[in-house]
BAKE-850972 format. One record per residue (C-alpha): x, y, z; residue in one letter. Coordinates in nm, 3 decimals, m for minus. Example, Ala and Ser with C-alpha at 12.3 -4.5 7.8 and 13.67 -1.06 7.14 Angstrom:
<martis>
+---------+---------+---------+------+
|    east |   north |      up | rest |
+---------+---------+---------+------+
|   1.230 |  m0.450 |   0.780 |    A |
|   1.367 |  m0.106 |   0.714 |    S |
+---------+---------+---------+------+
</martis>
This chain:
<martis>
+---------+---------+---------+------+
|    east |   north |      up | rest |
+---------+---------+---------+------+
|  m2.436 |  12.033 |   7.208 |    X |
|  m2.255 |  12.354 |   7.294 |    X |
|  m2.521 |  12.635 |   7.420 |    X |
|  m2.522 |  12.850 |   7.057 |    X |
|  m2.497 |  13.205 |   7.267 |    X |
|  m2.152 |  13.167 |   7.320 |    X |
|  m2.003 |  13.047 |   6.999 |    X |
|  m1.810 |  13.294 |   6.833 |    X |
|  m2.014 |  13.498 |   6.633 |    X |
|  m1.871 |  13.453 |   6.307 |    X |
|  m1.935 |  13.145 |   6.334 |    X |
|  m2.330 |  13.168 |   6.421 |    X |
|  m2.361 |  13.414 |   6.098 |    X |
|  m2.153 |  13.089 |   5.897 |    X |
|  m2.387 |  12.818 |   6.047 |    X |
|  m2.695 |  13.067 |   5.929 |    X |
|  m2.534 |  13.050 |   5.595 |    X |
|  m2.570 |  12.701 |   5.599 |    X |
|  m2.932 |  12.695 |   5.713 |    X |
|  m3.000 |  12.942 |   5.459 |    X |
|  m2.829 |  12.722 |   5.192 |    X |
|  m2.999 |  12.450 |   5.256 |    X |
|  m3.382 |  12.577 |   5.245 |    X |
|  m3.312 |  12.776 |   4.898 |    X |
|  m3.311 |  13.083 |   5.080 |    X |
|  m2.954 |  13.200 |   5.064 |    X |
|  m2.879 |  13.521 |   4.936 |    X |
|  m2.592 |  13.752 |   5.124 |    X |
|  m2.287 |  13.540 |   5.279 |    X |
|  m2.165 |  13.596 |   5.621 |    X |
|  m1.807 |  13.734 |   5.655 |    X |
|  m1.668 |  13.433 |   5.795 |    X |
|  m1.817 |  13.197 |   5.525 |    X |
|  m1.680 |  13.486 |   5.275 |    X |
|  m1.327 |  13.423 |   5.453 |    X |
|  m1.354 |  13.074 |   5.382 |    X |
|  m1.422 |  13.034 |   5.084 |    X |
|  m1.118 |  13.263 |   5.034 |    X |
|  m0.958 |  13.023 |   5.223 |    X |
|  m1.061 |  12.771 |   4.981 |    X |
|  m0.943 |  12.952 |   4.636 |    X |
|  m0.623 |  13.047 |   4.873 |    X |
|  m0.484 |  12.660 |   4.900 |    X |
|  m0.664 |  12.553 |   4.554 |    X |
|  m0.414 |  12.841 |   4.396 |    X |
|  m0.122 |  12.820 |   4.623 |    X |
|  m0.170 |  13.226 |   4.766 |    X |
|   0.040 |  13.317 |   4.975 |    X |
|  m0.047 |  13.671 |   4.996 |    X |
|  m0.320 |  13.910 |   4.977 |    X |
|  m0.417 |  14.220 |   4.836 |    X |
|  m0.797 |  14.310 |   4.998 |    X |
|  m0.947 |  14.627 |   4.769 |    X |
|  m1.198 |  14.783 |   5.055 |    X |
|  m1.103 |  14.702 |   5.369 |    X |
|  m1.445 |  14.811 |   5.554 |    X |
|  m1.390 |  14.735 |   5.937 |    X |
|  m1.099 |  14.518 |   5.909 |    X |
|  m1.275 |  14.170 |   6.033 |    X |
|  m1.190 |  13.996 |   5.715 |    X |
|  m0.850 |  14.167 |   5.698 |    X |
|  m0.762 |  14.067 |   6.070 |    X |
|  m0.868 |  13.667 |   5.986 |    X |
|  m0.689 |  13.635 |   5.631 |    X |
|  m0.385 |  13.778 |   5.841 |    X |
|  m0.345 |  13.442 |   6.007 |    X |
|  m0.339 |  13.235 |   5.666 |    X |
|  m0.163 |  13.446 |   5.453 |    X |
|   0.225 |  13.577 |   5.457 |    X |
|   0.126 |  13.945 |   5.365 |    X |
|  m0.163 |  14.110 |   5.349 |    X |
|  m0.162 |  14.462 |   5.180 |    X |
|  m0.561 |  14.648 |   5.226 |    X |
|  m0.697 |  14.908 |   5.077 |    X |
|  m0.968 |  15.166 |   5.151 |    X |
|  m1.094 |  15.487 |   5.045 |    X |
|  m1.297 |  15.624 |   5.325 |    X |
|  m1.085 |  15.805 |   5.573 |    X |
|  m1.266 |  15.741 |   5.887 |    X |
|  m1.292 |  15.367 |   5.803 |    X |
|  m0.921 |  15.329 |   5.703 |    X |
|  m0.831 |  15.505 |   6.045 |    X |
|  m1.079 |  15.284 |   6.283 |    X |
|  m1.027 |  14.987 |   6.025 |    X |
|  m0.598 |  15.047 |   6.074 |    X |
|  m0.602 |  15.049 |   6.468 |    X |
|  m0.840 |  14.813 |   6.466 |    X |
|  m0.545 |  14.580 |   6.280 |    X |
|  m0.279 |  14.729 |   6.497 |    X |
|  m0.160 |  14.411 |   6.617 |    X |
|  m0.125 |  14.229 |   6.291 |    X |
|   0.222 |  14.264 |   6.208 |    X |
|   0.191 |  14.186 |   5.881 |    X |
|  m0.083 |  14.380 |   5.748 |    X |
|  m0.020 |  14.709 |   5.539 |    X |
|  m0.322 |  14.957 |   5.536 |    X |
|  m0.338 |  15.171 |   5.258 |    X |
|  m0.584 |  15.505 |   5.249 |    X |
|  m0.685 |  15.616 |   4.891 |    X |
|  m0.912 |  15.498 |   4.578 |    X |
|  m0.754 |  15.153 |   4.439 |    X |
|  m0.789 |  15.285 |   4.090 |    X |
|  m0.481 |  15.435 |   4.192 |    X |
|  m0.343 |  15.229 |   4.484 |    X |
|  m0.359 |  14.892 |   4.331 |    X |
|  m0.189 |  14.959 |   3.990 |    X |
|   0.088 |  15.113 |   4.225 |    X |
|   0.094 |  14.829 |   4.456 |    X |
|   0.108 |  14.555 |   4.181 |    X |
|   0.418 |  14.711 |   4.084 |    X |
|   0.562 |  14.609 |   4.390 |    X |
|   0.393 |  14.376 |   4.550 |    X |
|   0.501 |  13.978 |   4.561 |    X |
|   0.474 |  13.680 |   4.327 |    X |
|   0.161 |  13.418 |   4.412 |    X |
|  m0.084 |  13.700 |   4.529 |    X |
|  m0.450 |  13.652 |   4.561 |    X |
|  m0.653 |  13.982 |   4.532 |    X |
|  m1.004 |  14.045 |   4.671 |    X |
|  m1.217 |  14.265 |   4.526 |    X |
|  m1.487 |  14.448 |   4.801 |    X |
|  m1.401 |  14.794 |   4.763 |    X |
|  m1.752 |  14.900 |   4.597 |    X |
|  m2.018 |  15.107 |   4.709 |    X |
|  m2.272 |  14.954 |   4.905 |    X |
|  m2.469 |  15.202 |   5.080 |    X |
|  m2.456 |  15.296 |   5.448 |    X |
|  m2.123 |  15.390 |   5.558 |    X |
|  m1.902 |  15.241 |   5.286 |    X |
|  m1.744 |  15.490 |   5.049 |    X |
|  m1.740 |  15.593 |   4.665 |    X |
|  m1.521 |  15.651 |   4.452 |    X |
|  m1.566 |  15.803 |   4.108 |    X |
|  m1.794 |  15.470 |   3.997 |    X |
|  m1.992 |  15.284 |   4.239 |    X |
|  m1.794 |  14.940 |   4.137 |    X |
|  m1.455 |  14.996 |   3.918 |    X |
|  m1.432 |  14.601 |   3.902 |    X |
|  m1.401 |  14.609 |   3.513 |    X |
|  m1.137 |  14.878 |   3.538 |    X |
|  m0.919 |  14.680 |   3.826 |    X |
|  m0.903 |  14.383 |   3.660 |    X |
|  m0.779 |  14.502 |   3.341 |    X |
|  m0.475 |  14.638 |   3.608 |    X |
|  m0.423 |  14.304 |   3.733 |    X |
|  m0.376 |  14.151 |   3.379 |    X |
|  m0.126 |  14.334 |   3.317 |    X |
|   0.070 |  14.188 |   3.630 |    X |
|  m0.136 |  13.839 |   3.575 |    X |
|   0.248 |  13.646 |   3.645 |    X |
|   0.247 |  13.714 |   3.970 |    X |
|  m0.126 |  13.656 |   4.063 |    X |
|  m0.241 |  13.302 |   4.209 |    X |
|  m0.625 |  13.395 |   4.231 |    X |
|  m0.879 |  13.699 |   4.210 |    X |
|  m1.192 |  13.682 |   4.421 |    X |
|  m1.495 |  13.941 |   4.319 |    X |
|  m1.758 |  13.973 |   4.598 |    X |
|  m2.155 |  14.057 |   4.570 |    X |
|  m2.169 |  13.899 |   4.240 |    X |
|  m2.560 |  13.914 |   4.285 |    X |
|  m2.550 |  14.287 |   4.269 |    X |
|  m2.394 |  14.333 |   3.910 |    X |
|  m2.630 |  14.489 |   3.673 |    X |
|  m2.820 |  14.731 |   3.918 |    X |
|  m2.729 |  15.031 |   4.090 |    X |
|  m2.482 |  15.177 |   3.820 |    X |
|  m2.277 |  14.846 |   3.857 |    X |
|  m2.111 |  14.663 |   3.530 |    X |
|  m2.351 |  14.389 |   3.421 |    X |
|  m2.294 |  14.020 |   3.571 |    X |
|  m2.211 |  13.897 |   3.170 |    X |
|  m1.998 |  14.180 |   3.141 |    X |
|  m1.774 |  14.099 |   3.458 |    X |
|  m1.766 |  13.743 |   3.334 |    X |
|  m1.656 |  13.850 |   2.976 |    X |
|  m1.387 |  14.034 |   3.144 |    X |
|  m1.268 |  13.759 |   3.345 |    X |
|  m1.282 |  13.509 |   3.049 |    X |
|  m1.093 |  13.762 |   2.796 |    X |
|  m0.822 |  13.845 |   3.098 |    X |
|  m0.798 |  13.469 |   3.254 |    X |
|  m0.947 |  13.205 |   3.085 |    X |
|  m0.652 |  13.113 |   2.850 |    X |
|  m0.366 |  13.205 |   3.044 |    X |
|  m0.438 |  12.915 |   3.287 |    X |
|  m0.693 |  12.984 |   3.467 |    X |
|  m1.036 |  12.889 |   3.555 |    X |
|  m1.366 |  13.081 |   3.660 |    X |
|  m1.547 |  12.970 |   3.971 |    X |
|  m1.861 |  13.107 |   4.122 |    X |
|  m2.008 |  13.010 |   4.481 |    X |
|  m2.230 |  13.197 |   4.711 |    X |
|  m2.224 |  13.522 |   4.555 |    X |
|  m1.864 |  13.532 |   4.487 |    X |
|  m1.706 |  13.466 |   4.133 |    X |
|  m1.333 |  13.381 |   4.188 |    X |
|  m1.071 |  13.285 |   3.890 |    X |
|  m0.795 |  13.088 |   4.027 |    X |
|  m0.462 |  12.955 |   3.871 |    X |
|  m0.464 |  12.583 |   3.751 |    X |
|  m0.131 |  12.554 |   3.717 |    X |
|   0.216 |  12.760 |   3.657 |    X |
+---------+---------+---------+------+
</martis>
């Protein structure tokens, strides 16, 4: 077996997931089993680009890069979306946008292309992430991305374990969204490892 210390270590955090999974003790996912499970809704939907709401430090930004066509990120915090942007300087098809997505995503939907999946992150989760005007505007974002629900392949809604504390929406609340947004225009909800995802059955 390979000596563990010099496996990548996204995929040491992704292995730990596993463990974790397997003796009940699960609770947070690593970022690289978060990317693949949105590489999972990504070919169950047929994505083929990406609109990330709180782009943090870029990681999961810079590996969606190489599976989608586009990639369009958003984040709030200035000193994040600077580090975060020349962190993704060499991904030629990444756009970083600075500013709160209440504002940037309705904007961007406008715009952006058909077959999009959109991850929702961009809430506030202590330390050195940022807040906006509510600590998670998830309610509010999806009602935006209704209204452009034609061109959207999949929605993926991390920290699902944290709805219903901290000022958050309640977890029935998110899912009563979902259902009254998705369900019946041909979608389905899915939820795994702390992420709830609705994804397009068919077009």
């Amino acid at each position: 077996m390979n000596n563990p210390s010099i496996l990548p270590k996204g995929i040491l955090g992704h292995l730990y997931d596993i463990y974790l999974l397997c003796t009940f003790r699960f609770r947070n996912p690593h970022s690289y089993t978060k990317y693949r499970l949105i590489k999972s809704i990504k070919n169950m939907s047929n994505a083929e680009n990406l609109i990330e709401v709180g782009t943090y430090k870029g990681i999961t930004t810079k590996r969606c890069s190489k599976i989608f066509k586009k990639v369009y990120t958003i984040e709030l915090d200035h000193e994040l979306f600077m580090s975060s942007r020349k962190y993704l300087e060499n991904a030629d098809n990444v756009t970083s946008i600075e500013g709160d997505a209440k504002n940037a995503l309705p904007e961007l939907l406008v715009k952006t292309e058909p077959d999009t999946l959109v991850f929702l992150d961009g809430h506030f989760s202590g330390s050195d992430t940022a807040i906006g005007d509510e600590p998670e505007p998830a309610l509010f974002l999806i009602d935006c991305l209704a209204d452009h629900i034609d061109k959207l392949s999949a929605v993926v809604i991390d920290d699902f374990r944290e709805f219903g504390y901290k000022g958050w929406p309640k977890k029935s609340e998110l899912l009563q969204k979902l259902e009254d947004c998705f369900v019946e225009r041909e979608f389905e909800i899915l939820i795994h490892l702390d992420m709830v995802a609705v994804a397009r059955t068919s077009k």
